[in-house]
Every structure is written in structure tokens, then in C-alpha cells.
C-alpha positions in Angstrom: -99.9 -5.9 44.7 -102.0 -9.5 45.2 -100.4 -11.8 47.7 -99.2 -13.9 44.5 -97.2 -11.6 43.2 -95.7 -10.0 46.7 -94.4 -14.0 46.8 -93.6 -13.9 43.3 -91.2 -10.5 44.3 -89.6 -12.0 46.9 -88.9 -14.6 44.4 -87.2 -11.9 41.9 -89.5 -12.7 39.8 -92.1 -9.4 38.2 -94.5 -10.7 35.7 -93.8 -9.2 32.7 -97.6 -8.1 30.8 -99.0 -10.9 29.0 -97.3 -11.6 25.7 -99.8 -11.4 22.2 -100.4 -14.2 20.5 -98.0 -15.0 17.6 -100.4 -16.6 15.0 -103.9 -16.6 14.5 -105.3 -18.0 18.1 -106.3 -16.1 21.3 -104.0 -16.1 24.7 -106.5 -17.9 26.8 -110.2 -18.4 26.9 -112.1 -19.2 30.1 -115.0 -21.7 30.6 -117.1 -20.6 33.5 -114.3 -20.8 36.3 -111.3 -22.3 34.1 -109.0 -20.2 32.4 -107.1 -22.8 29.2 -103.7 -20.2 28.7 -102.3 -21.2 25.1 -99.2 -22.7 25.3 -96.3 -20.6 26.1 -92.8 -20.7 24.5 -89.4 -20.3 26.5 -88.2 -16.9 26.4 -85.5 -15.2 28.1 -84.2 -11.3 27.9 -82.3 -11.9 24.8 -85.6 -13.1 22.9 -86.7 -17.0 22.4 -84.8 -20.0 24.1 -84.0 -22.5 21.7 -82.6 -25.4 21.7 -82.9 -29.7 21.2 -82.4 -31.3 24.7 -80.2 -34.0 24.5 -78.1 -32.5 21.6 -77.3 -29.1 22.6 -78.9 -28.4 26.0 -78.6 -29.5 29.6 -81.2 -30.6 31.4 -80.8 -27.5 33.9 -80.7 -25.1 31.1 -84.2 -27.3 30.1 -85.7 -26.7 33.5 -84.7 -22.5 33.1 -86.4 -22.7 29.9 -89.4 -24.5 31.6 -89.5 -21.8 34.3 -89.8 -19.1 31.7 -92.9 -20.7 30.3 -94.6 -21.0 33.7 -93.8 -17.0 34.3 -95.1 -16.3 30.8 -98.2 -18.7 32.2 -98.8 -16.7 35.4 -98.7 -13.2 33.2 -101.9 -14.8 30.9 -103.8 -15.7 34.2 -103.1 -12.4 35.6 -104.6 -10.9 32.5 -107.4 -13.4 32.4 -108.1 -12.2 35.9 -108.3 -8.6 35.0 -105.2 -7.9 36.9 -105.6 -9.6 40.1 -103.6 -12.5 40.1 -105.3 -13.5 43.7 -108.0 -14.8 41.7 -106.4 -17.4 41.0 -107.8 -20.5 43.3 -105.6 -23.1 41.5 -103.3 -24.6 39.1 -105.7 -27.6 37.5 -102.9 -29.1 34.4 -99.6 -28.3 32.8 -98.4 -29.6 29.7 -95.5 -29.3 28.9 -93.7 -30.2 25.7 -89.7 -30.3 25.2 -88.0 -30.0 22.0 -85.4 -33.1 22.2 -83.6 -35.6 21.0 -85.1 -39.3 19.9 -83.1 -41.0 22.6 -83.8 -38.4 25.4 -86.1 -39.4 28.1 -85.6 -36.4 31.1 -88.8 -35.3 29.8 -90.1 -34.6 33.3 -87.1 -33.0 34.7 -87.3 -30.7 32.4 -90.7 -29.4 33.2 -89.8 -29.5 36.8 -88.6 -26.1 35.7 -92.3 -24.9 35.9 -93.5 -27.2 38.4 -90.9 -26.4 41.0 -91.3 -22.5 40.3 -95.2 -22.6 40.4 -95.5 -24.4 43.3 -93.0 -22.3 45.4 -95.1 -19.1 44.2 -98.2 -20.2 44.6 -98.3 -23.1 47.5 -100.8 -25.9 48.1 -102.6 -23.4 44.6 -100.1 -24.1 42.9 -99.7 -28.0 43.1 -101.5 -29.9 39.4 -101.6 -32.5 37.3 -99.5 -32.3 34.4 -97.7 -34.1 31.5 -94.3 -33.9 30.0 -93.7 -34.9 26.6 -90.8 -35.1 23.6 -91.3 -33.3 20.9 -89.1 -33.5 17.6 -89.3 -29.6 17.3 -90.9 -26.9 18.5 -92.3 -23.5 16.9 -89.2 -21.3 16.5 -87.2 -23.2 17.3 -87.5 -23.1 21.3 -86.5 -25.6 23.8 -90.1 -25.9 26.0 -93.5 -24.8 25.7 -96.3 -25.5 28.1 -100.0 -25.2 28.3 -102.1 -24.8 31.3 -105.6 -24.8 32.8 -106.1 -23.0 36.0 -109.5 -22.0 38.4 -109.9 -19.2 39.0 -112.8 -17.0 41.3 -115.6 -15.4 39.5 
């Protein structure tokens, strides 16, 4: 087990195996030592999250979204690492995009979510830039999906 993911354990947290794509685009695709992961959409153990913040969502039930995108992140980079999530050197950019209302503007607490949970995994690796935006809906429905870039070692 990398160092990662014996943090991520003591976190509760066991990356599930990288999720397929659900439409005609690949999961990730590296550029010499950057890994682009597709964005991923909230998902929880009863299937998608879904959701309009600011209509029928809190902003903590947001951020729990946003969490599950940044697990479903980690799972990609483990994969695009053949397995060894310790090649991962560091988080580079987040998106993140939040399916909400026109007059909503907690944006960035929502994504938090991700931020908050990737940089408690993964330390000083795990800090990045990142965006939060609205969006007026989202593929399936779901409340939050983010995109990431991350370095990784050769």
C-alpha cells in the first residue's frame, strides 16, 4: 500500500478502481509528467449525486458531493500511475463545476469539498490552483464535477 493511500485509510477512505468513461472520451491522458483526469461526476453508494445547489441542496451536502469527485480523481491518477499512487508528486489544477441555481454564488465552498479532502490526503502534494464555477446543469443530472491535472514521476 503507497504512503497515499495508508493516509487515505486512516482517512476511511479505499479508492474504489477507476470508473470507465461514460461517452466517447478516454479517463485521462498524460503529457510527459502531467496526467489531465476527465472530469469526474459526484457519486455516492446509491449511484450519481444529483442535485441544483441553491434549490434543493445545502452547501455541505455540495462539498460531500465535491469530495466524491476528488476520490473518484485520486482512483484515475492511481490508474494513470499503474497502481502506485506515490507517483504522484502533485496536485497542479482542479476545476470544479457545480450544478446551481442563477442566484447562487457558494461556488467555492462547494468545491472545498475536494480541496479540503485532497489536501488532508495528500499534504504540501496536495495543495493547487483551481477554479469553481456555476453551471446551469450538469451531465446526469449531478450536483459537482471536477477536472484535474496532476505531476506525476516518470
Amino acid at each position: 500500500m503507497s504512503s497515499y493511500e495508508a493516509k487515505l485509510a486512516e482517512m476511511g477512505v479505499i479508492l474504489p478502481d477507476a470508473a470507465a468513461p461514460l461517452a466517447n472520451y478516454v479517463p485521462f491522458v498524460q503529457v510527459g509528467d502531467l496526467v489531465h483526469v476527465s472530469g469526474q461526476i459526484s457519486n455516492g453508494p446509491d449511484g450519481f449525486v444529483t442535485g441544483k445547489l441553491g434549490a434543493d441542496m445545502s452547501v455541505e451536502d455540495g462539498a460531500a458531493a465535491a469530495r466524491s469527485c476528488a476520490i473518484s480523481l485520486l482512483s484515475q491518477v492511481k490508474a494513470a500511475c499503474g497502481g502506485d499512487l506515490d507517483r504522484l508528486v502533485q496536485v497542479v489544477k482542479l476545476v470544479g463545476f457545480v450544478n446551481s441555481t442563477q442566484d447562487f454564488t457558494d461556488q467555492p465552498k462547494v468545491i472545498n469539498g475536494a480541496s479540503d479532502f485532497i489536501a488532508e490526503a495528500l499534504g504540501d502534494a496536495g495543495r493547487h490552483a483551481r477554479s469553481a464555477v456555476s453551471a446551469a446543469s450538469l451531465p446526469f443530472g449531478v450536483a459537482v464535477e471536477i477536472e484535474g491535472i496532476f505531476q506525476i514521476k516518470g
